[in-house]
C-alpha positions as CSV (number, residue, x, y, z in Angstrom):
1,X,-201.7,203.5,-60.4
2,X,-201.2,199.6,-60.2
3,X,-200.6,197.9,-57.3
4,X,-197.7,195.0,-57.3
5,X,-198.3,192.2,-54.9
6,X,-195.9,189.7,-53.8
7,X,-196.7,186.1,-55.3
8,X,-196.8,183.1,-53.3
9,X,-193.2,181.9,-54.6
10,X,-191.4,185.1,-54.3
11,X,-192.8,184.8,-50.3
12,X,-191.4,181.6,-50.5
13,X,-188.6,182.3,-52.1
14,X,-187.6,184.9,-49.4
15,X,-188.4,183.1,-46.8
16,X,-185.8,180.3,-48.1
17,X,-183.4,182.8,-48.8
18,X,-183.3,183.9,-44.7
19,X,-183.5,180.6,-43.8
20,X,-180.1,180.0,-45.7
21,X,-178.3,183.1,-44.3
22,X,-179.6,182.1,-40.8
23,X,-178.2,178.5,-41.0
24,X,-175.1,180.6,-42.5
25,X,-175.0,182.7,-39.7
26,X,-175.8,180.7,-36.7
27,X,-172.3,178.8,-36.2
28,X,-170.4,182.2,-36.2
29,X,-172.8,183.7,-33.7
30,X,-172.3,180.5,-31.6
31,X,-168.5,180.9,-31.9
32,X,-169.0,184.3,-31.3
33,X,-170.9,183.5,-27.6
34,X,-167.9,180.6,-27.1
35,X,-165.1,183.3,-27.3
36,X,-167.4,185.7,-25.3
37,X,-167.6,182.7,-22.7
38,X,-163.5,182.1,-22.8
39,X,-163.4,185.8,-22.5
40,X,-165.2,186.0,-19.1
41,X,-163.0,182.7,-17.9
42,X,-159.8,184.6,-18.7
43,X,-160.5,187.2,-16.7
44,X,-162.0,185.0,-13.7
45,X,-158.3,183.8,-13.6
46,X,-156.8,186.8,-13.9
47,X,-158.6,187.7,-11.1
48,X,-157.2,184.9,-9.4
49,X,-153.6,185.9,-10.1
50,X,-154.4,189.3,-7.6
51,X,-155.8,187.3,-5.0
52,X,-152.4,185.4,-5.2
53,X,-150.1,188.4,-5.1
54,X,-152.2,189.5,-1.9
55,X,-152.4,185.9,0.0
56,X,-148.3,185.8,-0.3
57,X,-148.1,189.6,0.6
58,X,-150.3,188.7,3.8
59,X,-148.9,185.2,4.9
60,X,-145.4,185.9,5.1
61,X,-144.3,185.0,1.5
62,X,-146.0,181.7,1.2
63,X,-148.2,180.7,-1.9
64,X,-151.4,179.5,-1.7
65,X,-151.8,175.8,-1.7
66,X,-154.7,173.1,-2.5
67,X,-156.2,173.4,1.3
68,X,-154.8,173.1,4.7
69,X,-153.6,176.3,3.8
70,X,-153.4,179.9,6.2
71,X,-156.7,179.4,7.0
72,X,-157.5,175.7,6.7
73,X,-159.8,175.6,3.8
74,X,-159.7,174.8,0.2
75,X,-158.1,177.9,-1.5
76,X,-161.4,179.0,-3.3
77,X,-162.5,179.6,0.0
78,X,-159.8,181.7,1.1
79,X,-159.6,183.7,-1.8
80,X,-163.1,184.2,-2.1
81,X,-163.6,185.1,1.8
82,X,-160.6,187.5,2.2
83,X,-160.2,189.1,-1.2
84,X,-162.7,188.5,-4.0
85,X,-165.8,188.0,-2.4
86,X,-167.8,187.1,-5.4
87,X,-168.7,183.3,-5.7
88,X,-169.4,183.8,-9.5
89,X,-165.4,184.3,-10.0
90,X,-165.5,179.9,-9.4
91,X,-167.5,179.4,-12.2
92,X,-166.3,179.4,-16.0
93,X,-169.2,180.7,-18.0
94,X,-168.5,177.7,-20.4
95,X,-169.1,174.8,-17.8
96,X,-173.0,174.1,-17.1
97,X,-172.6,173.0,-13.8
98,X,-171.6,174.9,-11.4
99,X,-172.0,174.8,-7.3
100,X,-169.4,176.6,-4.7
101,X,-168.5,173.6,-3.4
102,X,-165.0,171.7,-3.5
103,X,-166.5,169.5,-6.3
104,X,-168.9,172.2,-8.1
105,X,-166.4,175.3,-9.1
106,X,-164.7,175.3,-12.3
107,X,-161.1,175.7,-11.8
108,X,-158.1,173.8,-10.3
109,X,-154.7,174.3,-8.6
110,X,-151.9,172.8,-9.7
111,X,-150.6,170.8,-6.4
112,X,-147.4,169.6,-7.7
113,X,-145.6,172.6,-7.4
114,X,-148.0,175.0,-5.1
115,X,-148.5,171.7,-3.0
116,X,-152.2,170.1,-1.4
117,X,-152.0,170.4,2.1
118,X,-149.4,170.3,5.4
119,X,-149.7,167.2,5.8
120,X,-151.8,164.5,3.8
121,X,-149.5,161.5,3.3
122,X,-148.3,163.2,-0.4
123,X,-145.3,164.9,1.1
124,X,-147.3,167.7,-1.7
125,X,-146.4,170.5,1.0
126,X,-146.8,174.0,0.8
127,X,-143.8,176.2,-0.8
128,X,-142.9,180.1,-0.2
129,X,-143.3,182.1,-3.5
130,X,-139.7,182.6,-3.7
131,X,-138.7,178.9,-3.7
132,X,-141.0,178.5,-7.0
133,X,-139.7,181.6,-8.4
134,X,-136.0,180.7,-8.5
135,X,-136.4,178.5,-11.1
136,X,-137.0,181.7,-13.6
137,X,-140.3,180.2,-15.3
138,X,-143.0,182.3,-13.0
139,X,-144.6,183.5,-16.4
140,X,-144.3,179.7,-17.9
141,X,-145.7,177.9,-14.8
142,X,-149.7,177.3,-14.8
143,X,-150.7,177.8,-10.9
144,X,-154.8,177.2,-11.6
145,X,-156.5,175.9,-15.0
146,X,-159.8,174.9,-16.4
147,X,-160.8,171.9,-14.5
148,X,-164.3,169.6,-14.9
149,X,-166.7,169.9,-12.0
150,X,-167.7,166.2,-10.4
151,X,-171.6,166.0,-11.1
152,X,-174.4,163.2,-12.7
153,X,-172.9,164.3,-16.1
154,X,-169.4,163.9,-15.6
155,X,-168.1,160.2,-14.6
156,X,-166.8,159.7,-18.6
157,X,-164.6,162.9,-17.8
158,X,-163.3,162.3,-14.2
159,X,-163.4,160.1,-10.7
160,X,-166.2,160.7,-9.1
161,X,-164.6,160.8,-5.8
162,X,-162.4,163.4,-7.7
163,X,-161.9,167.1,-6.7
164,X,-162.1,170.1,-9.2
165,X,-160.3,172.2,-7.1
166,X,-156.9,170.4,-7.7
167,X,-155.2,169.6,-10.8
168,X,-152.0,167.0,-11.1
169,X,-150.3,168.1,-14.2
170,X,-149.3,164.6,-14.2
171,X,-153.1,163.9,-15.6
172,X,-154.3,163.9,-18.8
173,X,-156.7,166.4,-20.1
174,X,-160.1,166.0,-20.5
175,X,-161.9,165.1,-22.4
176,X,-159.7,164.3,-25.0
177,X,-158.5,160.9,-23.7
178,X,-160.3,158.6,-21.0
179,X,-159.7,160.5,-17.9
180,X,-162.7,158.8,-16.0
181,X,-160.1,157.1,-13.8
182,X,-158.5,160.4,-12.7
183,X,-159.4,162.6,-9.6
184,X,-157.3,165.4,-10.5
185,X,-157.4,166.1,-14.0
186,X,-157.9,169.0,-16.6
187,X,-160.4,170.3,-19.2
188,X,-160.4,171.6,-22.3
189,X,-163.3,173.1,-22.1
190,X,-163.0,175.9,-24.5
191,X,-162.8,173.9,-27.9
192,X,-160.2,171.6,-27.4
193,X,-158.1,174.9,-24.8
194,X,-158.0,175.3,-21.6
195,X,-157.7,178.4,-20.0
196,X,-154.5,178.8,-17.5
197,X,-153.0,181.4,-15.2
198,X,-149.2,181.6,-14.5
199,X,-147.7,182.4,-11.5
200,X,-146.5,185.3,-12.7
201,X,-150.2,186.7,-12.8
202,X,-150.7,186.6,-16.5
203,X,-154.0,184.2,-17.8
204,X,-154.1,183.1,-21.4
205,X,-155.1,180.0,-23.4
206,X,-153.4,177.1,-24.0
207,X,-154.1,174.1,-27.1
208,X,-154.5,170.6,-26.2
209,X,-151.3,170.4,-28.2
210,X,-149.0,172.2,-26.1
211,X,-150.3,170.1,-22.7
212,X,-149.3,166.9,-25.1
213,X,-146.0,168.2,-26.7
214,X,-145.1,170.8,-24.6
215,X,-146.0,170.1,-21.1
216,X,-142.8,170.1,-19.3
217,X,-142.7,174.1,-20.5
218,X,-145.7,174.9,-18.6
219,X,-145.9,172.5,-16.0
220,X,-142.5,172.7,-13.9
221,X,-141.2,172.9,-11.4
222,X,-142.9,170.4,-9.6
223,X,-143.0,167.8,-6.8
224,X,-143.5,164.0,-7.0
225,X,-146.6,163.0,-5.3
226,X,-145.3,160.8,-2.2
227,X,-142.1,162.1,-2.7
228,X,-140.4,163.7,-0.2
229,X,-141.4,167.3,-1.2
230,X,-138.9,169.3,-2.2
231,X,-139.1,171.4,-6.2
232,X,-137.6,170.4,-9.0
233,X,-137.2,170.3,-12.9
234,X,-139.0,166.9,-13.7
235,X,-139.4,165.1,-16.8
236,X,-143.1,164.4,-18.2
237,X,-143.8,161.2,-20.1
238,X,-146.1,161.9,-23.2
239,X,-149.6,160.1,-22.8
């Protein structure tokens, strides 16, 4: 019987022929671990959305806010200490950075309607759930979103002295416009998206597009920062 043997150029010619499907394949199994990534940040928030339903069950109909809260600390803190105990929840699988910290976790709430603290100058106070929800837009109002962590890598996309753990949806998002100037802003992280939750307890994703054209849908009611506190239907300049 004769023997066939491969030849030097069919070797080579296979070995080019992987090396084509590989390159081919490469950016769809990079997508692929990108949506995974979004994936596990949805339902981080989501997660967040139960801890919220529980903190206004347990403190007398008041939503969270940004810190000076029930218990006097940032609300990662509070969440994480009374009702999700897992620090990993902080931490979008997409971000590199991460420290549970109030400038190392991965997601922000949005002060201007939920408020920052009692009392810190803004007037940004603290609101009962049922004062938000009047307004009808629960499942249409982002309470926490995507927002970029302050480390070595990060002063192009946010104020250093800046704090993750608060968004102004008065901001721009990063890091599709210069947002080094801004403390409180948020990221689209997630190829040009950012992951939200609504109040109503819902998480999805929303385009950079929407936050530019749309923002007033998703982003009231609110307060003005040094204002005198009280919720309303405001208007939102483009940027």
């Amino acid at each position: 019987m004769r023997k066939y043997e491969f030849t030097l150029v069919e070797l080579l010619v296979v070995v080019a022929v992987i090396a084509v499907l590989a390159g081919m394949l490469l950016p769809s199994l990079s997508r692929a671990r990108d949506v995974a990534k979004s994936i596990n940040c949805i339902s981080n928030l989501s997660q967040f959305g139960k801890a919220s339903a529980m903190y206004i069950d347990d403190f007398d109909g008041w939503a969270v806010t940004g810190y000076g809260n029930a218990l006097g600390r940032h609300w990662y803190r509070v969440f994480n200490e009374l009702y999700t105990r897992k620090q990993a929840l902080y931490h979008c699988p997409a971000e590199r950075y991460f420290a549970f910290s109030p400038q190392g976790v991965s997601y922000g709430i949005n002060i201007l309607t939920f408020g920052e603290t009692v009392s810190n100058g803004k007037n940004v106070i603290p609101q009962k759930a049922i004062a938000i929800s009047r307004f009808g837009r629960d499942s249409r109002l982002i309470m926490f979103i995507d927002t970029p962590p302050v480390y070595a890598g990060s002063s192009t996309i946010r104020n250093s002295s800046g704090n993750p753990t608060l968004w102004e949806s008065t901001t721009k998002i990063a890091p599709l416009f210069s947002t080094s100037g801004d403390w409180y802003p948020a990221y689209a992280r997630h190829y040009n998206n950012a992951n939200v939750l609504m109040f109503d307890g819902h998480a999805e994703t929303l385009s950079y597009k929407v936050f530019r054209t749309q923002r007033a849908d998703y982003c009231n009611p609110r307060m003005n920062a040094w204002g005198d506190g009280r919720l309303g239907i405001r208007t939102f300049s483009s940027y």
